[in-house]
C-alpha positions as CSV (number, residue, x, y, z in Angstrom):
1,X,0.0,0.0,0.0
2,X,2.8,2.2,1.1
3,X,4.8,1.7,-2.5
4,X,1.8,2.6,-4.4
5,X,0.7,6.2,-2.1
6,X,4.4,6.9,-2.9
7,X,4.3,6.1,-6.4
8,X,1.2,8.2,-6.3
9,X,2.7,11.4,-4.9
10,X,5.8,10.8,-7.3
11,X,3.4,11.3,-10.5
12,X,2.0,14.1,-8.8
13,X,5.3,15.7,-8.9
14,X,6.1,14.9,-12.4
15,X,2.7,15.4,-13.6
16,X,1.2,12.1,-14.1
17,X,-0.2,10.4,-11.1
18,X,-1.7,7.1,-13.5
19,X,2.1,6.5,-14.2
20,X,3.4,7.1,-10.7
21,X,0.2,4.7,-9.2
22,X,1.5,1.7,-12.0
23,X,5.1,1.9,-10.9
24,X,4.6,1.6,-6.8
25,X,2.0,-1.1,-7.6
26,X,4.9,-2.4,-9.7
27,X,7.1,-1.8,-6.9
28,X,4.7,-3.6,-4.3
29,X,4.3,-6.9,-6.1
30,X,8.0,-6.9,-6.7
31,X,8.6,-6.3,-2.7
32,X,5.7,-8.7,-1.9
33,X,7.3,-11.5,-4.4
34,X,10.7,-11.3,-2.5
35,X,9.0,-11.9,1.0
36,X,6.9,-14.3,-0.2
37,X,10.5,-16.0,-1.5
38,X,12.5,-15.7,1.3
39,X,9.5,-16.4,3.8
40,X,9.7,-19.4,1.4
41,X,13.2,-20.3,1.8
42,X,13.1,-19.7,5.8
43,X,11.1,-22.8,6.4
């Protein structure tokens, strides 16, 4: 949730907020994956 708020705010910046929303959820599947994996990998 936190990735895609920032993601948000970033496109606000740079004057596209649909862009910045895509790239942090991007971002949050990406960070989700790699805890899923090493979750994974712990046991």
């Amino acid at each position: 949730m936190a990735a895609i708020l920032t993601g948000f705010f970033a496109g606000i910046a740079t004057g596209d907020a649909m862009r910045g929303v895509m790239i942090g959820t991007a971002v949050g599947i990406a960070m989700a994956v790699l805890l899923w994996l090493a979750d994974r990998r712990r046991g």
